[in-house]
Predicted model as a PDB file, atoms N, CA, C, CB and O in Angstrom, pLDDT in the B-factor column:
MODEL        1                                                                  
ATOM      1  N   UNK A   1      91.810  10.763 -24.633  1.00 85.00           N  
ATOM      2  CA  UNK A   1      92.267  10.729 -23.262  1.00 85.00           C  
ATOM      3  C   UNK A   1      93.771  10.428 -23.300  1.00 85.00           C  
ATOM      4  CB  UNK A   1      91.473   9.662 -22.413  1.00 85.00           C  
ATOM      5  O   UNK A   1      94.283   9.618 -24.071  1.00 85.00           O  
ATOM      6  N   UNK A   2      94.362  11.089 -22.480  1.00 94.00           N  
ATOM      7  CA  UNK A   2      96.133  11.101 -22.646  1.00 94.00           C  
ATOM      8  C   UNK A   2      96.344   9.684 -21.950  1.00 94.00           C  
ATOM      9  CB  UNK A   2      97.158  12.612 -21.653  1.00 94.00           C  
ATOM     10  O   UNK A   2      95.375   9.078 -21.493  1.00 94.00           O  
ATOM     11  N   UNK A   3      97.670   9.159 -21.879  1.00 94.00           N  
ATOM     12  CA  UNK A   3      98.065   8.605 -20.804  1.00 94.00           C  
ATOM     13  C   UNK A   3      98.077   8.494 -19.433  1.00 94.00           C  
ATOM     14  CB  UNK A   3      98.656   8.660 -20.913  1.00 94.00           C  
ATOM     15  O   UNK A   3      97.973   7.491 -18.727  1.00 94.00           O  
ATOM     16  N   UNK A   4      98.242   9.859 -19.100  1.00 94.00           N  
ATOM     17  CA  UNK A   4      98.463  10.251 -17.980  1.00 94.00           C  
ATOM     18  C   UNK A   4      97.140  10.401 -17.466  1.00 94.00           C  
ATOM     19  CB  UNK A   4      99.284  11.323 -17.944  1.00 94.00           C  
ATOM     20  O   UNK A   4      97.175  10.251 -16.245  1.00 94.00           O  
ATOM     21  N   UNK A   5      95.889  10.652 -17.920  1.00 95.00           N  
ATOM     22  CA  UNK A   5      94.714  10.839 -16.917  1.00 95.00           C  
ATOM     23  C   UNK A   5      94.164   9.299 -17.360  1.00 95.00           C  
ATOM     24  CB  UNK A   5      93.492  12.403 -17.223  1.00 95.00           C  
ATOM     25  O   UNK A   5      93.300   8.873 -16.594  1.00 95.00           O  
ATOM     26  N   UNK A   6      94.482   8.516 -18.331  1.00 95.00           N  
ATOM     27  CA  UNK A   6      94.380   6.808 -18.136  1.00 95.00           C  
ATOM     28  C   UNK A   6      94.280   6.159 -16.959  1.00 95.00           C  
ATOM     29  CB  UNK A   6      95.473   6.129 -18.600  1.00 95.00           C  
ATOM     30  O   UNK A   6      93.336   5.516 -16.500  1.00 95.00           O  
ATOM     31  N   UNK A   7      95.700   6.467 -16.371  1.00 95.00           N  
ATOM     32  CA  UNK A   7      96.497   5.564 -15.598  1.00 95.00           C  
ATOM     33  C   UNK A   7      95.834   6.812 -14.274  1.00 95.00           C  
ATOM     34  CB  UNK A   7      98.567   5.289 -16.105  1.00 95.00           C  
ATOM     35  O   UNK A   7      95.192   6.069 -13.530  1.00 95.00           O  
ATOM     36  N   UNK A   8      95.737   7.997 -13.803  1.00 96.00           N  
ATOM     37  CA  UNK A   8      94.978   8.595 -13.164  1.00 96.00           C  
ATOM     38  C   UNK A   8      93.517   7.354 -12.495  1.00 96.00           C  
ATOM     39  CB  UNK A   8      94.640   9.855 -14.221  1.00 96.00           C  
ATOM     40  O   UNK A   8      93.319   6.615 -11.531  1.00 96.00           O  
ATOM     41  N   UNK A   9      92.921   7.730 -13.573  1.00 97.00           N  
ATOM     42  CA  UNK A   9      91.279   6.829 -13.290  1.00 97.00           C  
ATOM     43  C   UNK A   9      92.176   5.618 -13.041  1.00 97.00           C  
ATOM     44  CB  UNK A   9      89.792   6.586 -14.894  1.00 97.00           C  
ATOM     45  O   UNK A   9      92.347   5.335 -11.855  1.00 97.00           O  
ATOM     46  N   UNK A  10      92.909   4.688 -14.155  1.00 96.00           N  
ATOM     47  CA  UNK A  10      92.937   2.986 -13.290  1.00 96.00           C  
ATOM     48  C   UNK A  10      92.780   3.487 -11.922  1.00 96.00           C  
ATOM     49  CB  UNK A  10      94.648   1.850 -13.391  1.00 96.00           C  
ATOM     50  O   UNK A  10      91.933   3.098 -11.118  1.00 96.00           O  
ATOM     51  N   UNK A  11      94.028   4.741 -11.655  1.00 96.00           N  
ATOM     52  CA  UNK A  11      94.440   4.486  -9.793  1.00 96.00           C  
ATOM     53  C   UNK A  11      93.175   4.629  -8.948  1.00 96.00           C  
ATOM     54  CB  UNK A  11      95.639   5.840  -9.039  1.00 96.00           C  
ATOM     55  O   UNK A  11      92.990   3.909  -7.967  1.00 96.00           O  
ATOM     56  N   UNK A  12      92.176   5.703  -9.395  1.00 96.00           N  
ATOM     57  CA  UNK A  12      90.893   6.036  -8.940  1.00 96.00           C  
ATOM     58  C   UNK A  12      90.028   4.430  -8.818  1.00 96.00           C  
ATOM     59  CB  UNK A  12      90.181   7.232 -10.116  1.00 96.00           C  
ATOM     60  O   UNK A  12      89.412   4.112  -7.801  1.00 96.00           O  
ATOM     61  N   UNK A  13      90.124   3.616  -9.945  1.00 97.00           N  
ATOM     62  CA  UNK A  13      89.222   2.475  -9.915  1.00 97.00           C  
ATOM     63  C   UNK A  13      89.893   1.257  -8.773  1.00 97.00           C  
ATOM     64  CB  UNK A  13      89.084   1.874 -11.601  1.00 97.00           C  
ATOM     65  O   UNK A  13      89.222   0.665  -7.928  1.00 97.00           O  
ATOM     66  N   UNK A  14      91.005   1.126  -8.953  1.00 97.00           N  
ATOM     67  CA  UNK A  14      91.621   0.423  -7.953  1.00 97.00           C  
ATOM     68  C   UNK A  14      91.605   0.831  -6.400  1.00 97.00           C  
ATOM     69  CB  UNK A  14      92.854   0.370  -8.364  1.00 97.00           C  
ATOM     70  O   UNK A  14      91.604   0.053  -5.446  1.00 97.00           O  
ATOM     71  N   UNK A  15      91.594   1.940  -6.377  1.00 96.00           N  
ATOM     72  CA  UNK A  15      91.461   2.639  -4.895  1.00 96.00           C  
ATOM     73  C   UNK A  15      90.132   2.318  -4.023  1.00 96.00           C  
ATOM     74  CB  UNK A  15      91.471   4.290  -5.092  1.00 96.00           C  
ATOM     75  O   UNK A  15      90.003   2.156  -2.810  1.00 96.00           O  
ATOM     76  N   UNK A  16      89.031   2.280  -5.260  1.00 96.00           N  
ATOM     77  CA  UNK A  16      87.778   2.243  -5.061  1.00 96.00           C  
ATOM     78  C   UNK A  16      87.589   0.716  -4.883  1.00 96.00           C  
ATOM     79  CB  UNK A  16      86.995   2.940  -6.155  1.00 96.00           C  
ATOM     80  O   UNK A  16      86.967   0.279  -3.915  1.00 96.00           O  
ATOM     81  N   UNK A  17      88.145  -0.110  -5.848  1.00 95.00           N  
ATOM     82  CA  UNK A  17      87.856  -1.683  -5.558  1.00 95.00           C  
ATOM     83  C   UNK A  17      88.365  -2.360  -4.090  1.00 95.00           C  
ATOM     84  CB  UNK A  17      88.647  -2.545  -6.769  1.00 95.00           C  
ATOM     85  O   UNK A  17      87.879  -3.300  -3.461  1.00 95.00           O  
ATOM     86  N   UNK A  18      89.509  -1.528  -3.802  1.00 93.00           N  
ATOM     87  CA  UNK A  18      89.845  -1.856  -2.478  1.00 93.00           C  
ATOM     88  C   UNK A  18      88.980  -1.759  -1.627  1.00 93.00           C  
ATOM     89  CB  UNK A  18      90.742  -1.260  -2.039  1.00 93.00           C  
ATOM     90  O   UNK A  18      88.516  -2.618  -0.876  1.00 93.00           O  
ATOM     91  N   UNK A  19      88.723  -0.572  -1.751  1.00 92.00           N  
ATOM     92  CA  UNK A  19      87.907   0.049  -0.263  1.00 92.00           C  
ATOM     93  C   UNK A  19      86.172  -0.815  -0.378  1.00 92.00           C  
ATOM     94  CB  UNK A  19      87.673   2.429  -0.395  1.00 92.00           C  
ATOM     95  O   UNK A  19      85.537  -1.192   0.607  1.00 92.00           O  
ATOM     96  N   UNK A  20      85.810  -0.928  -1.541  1.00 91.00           N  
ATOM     97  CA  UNK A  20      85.044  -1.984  -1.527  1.00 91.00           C  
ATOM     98  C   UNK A  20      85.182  -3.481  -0.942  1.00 91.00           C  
ATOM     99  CB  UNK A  20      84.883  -2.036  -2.589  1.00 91.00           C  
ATOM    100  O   UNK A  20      84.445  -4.014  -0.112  1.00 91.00           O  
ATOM    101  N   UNK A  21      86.406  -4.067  -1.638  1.00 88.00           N  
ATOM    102  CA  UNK A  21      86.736  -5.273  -0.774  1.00 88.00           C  
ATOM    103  C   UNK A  21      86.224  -5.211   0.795  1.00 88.00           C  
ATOM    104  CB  UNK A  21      88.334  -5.434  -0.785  1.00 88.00           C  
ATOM    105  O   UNK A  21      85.270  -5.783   1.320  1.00 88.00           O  
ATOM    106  N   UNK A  22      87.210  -4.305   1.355  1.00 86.00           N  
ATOM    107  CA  UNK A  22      87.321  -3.957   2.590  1.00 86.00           C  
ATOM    108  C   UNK A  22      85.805  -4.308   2.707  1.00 86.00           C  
ATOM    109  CB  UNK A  22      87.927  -2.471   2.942  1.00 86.00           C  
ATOM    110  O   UNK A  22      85.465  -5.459   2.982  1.00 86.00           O  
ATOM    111  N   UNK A  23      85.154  -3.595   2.558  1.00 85.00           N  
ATOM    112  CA  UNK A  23      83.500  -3.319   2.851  1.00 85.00           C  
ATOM    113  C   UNK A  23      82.680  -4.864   3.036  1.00 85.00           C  
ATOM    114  CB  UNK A  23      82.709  -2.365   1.298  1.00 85.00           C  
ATOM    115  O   UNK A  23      81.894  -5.241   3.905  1.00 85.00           O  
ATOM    116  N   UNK A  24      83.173  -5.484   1.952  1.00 82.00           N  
ATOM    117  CA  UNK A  24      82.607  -6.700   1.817  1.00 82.00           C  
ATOM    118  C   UNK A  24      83.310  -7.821   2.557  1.00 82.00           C  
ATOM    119  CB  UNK A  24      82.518  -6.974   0.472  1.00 82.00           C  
ATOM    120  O   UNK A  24      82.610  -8.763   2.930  1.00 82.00           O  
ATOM    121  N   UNK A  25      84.311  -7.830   2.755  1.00 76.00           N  
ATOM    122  CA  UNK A  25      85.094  -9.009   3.747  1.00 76.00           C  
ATOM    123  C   UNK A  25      84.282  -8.620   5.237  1.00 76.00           C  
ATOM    124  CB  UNK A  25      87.228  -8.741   3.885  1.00 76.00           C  
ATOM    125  O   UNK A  25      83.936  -9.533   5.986  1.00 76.00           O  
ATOM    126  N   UNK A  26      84.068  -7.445   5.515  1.00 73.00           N  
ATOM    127  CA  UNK A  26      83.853  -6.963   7.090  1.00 73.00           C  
ATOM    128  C   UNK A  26      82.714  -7.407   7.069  1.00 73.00           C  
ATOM    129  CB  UNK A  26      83.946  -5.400   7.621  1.00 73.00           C  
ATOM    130  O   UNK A  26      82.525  -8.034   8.111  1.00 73.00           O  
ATOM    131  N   UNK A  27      81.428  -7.418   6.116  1.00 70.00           N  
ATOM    132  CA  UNK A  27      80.170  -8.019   5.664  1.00 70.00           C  
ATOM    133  C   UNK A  27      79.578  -8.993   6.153  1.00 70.00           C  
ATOM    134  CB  UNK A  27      80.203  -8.347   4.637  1.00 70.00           C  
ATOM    135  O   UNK A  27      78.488  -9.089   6.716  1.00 70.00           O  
ATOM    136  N   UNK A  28      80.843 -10.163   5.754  1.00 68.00           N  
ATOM    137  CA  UNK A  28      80.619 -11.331   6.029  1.00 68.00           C  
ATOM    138  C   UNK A  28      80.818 -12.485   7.098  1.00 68.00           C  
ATOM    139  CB  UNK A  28      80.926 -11.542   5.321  1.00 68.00           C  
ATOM    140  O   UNK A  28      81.528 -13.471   6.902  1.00 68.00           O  
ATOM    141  N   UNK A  29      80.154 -12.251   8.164  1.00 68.00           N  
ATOM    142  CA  UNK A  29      80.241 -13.215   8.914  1.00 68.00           C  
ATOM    143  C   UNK A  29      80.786 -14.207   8.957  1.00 68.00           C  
ATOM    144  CB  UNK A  29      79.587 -13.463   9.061  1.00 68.00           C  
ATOM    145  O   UNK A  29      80.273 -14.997   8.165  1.00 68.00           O  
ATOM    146  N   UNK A  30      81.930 -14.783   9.704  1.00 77.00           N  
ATOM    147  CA  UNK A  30      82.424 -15.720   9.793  1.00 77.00           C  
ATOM    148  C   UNK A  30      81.093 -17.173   9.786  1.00 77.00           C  
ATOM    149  CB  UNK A  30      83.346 -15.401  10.993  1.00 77.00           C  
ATOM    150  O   UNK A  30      80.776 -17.793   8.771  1.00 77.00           O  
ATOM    151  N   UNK A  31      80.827 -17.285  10.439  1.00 83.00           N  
ATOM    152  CA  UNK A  31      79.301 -18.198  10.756  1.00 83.00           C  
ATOM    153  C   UNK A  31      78.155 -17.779   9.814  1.00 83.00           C  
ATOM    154  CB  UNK A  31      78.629 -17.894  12.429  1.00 83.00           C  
ATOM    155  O   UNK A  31      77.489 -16.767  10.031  1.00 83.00           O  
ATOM    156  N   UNK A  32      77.898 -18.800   8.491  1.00 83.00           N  
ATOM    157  CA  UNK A  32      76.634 -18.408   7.855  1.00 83.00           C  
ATOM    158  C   UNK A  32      75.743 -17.997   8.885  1.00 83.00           C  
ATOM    159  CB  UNK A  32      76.009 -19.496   7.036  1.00 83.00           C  
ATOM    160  O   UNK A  32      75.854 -18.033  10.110  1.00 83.00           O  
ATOM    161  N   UNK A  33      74.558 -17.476   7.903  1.00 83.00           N  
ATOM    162  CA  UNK A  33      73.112 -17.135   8.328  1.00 83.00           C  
ATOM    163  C   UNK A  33      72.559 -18.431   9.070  1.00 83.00           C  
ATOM    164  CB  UNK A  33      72.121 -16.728   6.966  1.00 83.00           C  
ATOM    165  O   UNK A  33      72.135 -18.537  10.220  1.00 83.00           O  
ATOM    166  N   UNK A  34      72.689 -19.371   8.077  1.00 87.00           N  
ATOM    167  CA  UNK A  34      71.329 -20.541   8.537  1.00 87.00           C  
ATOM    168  C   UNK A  34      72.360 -21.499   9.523  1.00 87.00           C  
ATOM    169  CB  UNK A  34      70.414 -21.746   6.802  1.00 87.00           C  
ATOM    170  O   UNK A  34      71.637 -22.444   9.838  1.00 87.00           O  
ATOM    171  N   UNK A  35      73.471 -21.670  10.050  1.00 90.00           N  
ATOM    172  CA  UNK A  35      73.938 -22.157  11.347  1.00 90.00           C  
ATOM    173  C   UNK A  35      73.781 -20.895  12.208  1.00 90.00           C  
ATOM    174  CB  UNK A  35      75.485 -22.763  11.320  1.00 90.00           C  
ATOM    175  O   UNK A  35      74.161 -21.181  13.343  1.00 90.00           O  
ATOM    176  N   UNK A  36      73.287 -19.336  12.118  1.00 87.00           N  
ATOM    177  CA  UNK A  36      72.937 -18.735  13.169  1.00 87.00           C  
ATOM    178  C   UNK A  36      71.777 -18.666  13.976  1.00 87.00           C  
ATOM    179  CB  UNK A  36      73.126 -17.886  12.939  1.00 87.00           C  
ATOM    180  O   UNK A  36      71.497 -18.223  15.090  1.00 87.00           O  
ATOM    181  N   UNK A  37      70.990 -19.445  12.738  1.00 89.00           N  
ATOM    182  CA  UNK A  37      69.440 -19.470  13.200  1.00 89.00           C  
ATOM    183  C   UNK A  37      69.551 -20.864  13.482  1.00 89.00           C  
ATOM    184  CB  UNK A  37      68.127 -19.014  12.050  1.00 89.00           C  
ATOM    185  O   UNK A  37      68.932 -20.952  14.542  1.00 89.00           O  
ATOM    186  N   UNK A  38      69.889 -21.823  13.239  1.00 91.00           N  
ATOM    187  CA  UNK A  38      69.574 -22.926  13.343  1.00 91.00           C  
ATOM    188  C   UNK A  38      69.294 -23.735  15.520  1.00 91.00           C  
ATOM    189  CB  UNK A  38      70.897 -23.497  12.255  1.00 91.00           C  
ATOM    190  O   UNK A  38      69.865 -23.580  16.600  1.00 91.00           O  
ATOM    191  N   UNK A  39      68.061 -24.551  14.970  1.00 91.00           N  
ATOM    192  CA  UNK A  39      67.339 -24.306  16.833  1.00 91.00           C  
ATOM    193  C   UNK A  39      66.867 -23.375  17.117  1.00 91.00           C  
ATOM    194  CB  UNK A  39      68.154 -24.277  18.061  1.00 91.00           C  
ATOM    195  O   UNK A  39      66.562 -23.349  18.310  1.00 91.00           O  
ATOM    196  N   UNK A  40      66.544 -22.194  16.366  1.00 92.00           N  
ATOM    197  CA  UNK A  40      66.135 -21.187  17.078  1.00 92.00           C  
ATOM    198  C   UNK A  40      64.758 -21.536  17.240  1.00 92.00           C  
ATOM    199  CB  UNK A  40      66.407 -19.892  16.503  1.00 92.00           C  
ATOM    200  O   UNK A  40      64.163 -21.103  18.227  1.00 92.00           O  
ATOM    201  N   UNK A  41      64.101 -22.345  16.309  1.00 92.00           N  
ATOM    202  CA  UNK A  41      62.908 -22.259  16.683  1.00 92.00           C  
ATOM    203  C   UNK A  41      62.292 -23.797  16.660  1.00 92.00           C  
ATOM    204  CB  UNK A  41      62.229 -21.227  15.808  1.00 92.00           C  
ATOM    205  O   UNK A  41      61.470 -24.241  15.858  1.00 92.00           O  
ATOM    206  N   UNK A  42      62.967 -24.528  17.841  1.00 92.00           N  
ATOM    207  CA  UNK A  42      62.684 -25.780  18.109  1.00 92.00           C  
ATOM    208  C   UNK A  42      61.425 -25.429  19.566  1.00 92.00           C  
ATOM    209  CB  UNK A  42      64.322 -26.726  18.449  1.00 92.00           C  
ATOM    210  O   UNK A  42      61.148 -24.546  20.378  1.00 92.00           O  
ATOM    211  N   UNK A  43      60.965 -26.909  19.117  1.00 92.00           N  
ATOM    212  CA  UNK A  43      59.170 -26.941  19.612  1.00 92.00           C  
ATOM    213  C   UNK A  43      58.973 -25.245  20.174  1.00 92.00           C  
ATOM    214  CB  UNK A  43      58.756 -28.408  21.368  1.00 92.00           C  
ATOM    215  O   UNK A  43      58.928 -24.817  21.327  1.00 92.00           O  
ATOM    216  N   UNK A  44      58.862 -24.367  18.587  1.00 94.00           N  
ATOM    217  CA  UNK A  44      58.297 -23.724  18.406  1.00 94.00           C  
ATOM    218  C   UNK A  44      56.529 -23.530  17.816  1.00 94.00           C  
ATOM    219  CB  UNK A  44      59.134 -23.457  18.024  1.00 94.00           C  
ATOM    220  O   UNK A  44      56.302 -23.953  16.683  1.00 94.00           O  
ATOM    221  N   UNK A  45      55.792 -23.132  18.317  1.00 96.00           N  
ATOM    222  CA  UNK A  45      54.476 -24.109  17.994  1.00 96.00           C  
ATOM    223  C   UNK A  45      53.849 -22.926  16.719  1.00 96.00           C  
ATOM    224  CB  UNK A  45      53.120 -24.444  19.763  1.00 96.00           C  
ATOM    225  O   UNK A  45      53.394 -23.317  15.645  1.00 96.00           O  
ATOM    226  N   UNK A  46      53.930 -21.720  17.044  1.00 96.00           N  
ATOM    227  CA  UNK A  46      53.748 -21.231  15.891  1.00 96.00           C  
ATOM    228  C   UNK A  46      54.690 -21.026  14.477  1.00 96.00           C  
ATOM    229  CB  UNK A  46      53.402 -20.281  16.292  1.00 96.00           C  
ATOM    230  O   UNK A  46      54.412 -20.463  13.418  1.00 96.00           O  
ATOM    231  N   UNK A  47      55.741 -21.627  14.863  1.00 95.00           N  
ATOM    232  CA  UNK A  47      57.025 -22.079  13.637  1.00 95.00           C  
ATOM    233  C   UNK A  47      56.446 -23.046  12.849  1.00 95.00           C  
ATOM    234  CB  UNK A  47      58.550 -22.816  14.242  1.00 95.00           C  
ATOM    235  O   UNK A  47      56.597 -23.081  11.628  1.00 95.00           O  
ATOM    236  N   UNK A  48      55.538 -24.136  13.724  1.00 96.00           N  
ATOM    237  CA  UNK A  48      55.124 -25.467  12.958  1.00 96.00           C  
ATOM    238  C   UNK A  48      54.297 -25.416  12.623  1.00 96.00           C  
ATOM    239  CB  UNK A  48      55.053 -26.538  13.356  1.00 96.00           C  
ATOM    240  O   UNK A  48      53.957 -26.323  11.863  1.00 96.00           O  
ATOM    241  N   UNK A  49      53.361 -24.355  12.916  1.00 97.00           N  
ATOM    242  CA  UNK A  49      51.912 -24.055  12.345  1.00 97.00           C  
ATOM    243  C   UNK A  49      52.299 -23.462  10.934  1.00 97.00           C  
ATOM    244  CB  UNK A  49      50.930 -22.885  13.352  1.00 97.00           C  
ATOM    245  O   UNK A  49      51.792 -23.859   9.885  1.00 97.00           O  
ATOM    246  N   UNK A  50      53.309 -22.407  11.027  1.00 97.00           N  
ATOM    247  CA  UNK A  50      53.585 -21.434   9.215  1.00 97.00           C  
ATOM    248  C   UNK A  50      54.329 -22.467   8.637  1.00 97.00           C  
ATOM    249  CB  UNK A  50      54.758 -19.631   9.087  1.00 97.00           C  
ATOM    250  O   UNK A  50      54.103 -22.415   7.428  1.00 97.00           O  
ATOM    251  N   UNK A  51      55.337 -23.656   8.966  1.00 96.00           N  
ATOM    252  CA  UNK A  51      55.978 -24.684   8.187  1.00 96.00           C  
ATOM    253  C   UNK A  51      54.488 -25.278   7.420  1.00 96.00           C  
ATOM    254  CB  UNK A  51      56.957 -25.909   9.275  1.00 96.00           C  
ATOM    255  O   UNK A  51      54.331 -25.088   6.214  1.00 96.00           O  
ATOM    256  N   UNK A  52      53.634 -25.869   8.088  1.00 97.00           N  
ATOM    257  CA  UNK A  52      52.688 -26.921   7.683  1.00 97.00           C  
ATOM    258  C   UNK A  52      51.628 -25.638   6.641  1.00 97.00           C  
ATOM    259  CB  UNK A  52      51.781 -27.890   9.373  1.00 97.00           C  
ATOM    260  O   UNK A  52      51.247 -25.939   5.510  1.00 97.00           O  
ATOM    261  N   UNK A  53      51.370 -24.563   7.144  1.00 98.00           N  
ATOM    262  CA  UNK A  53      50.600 -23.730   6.207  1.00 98.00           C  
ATOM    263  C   UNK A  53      51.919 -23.502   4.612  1.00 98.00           C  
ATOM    264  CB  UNK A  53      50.098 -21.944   7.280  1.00 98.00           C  
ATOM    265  O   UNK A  53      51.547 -23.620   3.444  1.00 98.00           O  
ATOM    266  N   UNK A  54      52.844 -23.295   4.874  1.00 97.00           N  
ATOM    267  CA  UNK A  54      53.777 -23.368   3.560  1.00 97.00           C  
ATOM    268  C   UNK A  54      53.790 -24.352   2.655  1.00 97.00           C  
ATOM    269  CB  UNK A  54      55.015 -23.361   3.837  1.00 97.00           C  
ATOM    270  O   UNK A  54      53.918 -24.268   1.434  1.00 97.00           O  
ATOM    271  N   UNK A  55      53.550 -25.926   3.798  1.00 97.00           N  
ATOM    272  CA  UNK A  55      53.731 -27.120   2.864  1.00 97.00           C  
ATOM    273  C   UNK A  55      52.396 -27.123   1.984  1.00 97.00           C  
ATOM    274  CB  UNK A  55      53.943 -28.615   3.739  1.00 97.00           C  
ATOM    275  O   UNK A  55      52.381 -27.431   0.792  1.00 97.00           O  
ATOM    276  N   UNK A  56      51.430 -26.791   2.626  1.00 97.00           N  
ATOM    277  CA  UNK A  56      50.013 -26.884   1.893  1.00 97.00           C  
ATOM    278  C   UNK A  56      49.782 -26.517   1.175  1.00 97.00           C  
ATOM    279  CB  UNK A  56      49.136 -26.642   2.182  1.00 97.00           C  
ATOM    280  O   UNK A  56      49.187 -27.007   0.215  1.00 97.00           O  
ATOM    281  N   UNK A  57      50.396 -24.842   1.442  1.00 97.00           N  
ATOM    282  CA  UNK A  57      50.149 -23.839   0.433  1.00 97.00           C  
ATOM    283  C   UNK A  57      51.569 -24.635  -1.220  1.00 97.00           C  
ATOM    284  CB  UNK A  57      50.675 -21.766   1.469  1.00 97.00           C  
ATOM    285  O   UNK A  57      50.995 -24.708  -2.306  1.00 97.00           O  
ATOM    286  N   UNK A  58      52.745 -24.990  -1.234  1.00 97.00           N  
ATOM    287  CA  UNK A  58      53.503 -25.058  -2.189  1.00 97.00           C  
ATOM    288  C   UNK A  58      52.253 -26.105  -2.894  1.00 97.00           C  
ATOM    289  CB  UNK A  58      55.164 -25.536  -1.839  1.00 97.00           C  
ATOM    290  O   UNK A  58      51.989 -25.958  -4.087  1.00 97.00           O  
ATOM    291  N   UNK A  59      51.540 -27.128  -2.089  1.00 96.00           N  
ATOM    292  CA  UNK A  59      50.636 -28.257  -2.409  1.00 96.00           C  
ATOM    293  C   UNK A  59      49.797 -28.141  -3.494  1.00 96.00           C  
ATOM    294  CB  UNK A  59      49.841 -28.548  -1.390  1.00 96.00           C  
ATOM    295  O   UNK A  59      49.799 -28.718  -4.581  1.00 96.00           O  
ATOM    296  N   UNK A  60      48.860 -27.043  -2.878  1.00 96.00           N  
ATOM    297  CA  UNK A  60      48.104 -26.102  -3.270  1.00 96.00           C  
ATOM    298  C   UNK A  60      47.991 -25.857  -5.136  1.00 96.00           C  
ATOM    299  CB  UNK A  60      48.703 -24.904  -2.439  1.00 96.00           C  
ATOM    300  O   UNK A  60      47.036 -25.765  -5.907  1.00 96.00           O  
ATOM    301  N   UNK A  61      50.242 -25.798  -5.400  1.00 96.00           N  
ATOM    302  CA  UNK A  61      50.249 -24.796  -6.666  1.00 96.00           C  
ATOM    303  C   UNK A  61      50.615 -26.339  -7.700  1.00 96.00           C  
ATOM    304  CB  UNK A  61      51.796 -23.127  -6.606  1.00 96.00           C  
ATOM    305  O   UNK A  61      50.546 -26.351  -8.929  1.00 96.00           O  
ATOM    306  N   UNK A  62      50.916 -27.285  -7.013  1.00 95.00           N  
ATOM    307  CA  UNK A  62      51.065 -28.037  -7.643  1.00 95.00           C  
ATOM    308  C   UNK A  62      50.081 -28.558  -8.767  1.00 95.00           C  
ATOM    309  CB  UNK A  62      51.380 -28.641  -6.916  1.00 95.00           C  
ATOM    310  O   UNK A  62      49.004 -28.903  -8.280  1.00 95.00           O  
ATOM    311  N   UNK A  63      50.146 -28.682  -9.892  1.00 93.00           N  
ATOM    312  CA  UNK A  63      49.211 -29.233 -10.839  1.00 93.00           C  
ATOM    313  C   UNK A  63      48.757 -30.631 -10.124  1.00 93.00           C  
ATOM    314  CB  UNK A  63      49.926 -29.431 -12.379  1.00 93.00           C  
ATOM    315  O   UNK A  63      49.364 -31.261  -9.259  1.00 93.00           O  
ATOM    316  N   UNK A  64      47.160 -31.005 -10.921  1.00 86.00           N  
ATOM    317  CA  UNK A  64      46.618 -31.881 -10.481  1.00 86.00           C  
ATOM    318  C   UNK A  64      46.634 -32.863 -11.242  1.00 86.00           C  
ATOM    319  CB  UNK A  64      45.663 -31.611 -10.138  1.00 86.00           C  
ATOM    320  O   UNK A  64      45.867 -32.651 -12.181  1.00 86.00           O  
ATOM    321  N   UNK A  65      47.381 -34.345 -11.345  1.00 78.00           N  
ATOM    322  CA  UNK A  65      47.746 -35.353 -12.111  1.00 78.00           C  
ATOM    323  C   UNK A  65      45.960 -35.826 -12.545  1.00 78.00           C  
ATOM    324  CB  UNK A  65      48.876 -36.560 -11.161  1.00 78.00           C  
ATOM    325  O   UNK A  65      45.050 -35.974 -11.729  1.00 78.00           O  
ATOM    326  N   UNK A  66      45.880 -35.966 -13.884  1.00 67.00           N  
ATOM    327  CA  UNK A  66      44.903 -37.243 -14.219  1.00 67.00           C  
ATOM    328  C   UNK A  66      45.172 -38.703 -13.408  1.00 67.00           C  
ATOM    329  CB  UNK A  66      45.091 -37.587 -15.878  1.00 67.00           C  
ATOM    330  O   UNK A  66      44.325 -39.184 -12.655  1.00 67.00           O  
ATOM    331  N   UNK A  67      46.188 -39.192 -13.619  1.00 64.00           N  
ATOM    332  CA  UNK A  67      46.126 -40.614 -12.774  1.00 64.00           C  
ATOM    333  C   UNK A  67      46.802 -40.514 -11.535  1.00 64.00           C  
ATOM    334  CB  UNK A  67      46.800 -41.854 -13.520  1.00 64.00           C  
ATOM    335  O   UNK A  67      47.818 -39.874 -11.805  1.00 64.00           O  
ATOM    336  N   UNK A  68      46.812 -40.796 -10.282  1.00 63.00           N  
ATOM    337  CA  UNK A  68      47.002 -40.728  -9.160  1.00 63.00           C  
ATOM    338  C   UNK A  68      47.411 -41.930  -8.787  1.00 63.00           C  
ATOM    339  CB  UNK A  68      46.088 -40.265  -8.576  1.00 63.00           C  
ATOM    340  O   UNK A  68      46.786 -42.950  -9.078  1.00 63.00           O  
ATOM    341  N   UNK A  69      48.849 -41.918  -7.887  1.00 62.00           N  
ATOM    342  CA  UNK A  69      48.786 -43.334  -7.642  1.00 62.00           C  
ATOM    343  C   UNK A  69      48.325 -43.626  -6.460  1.00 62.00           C  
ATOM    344  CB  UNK A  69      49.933 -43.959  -7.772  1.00 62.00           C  
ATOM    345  O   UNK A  69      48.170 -42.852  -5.515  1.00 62.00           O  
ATOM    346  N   UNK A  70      47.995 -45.299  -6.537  1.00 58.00           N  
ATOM    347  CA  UNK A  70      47.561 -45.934  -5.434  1.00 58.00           C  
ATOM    348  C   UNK A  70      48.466 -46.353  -4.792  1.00 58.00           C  
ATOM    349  CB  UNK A  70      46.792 -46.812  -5.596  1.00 58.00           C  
ATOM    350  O   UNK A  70      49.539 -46.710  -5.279  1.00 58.00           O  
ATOM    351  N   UNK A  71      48.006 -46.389  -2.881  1.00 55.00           N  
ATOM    352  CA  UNK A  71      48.307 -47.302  -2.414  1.00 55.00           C  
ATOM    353  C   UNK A  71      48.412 -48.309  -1.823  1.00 55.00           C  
ATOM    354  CB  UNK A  71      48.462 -47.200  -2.347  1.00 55.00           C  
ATOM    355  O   UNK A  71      49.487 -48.908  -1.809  1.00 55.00           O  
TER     356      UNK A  71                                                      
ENDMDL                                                                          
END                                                                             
């Protein structure tokens, strides 16, 4: 490959990283995701029903200790 079609492609790859940037700055929301949702689903009653089925279910995968503590 000569010089000249080298420095060709860099310009091609740089042209392209830009216009990517571009793509990805416009992407990103000033305001995360989870302060956009956040309250959305206060005394939500079927929100607290799939929270409490999640907690059970992670419960669920947890191994089961031989000794258990008391309390």
């Amino acid at each position: 490959m000569t010089e000249k079609q080298l420095e060709k492609r860099i310009e091609a790859v740089e042209q392209e990283l830009a216009r990517l940037k571009c793509q990805l700055e416009g992407a990103h929301p000033a305001v995360p995701w989870w302060e956009r949702i956040a309250g959305t689903f206060h005394d939500d009653a079927i929100y607290e029903k799939a929270m409490k089925l999640g907690r059970e279910y992670r419960r669920s995968l947890r191994p089961v200790s031989s000794r258990r503590k008391q309390k």
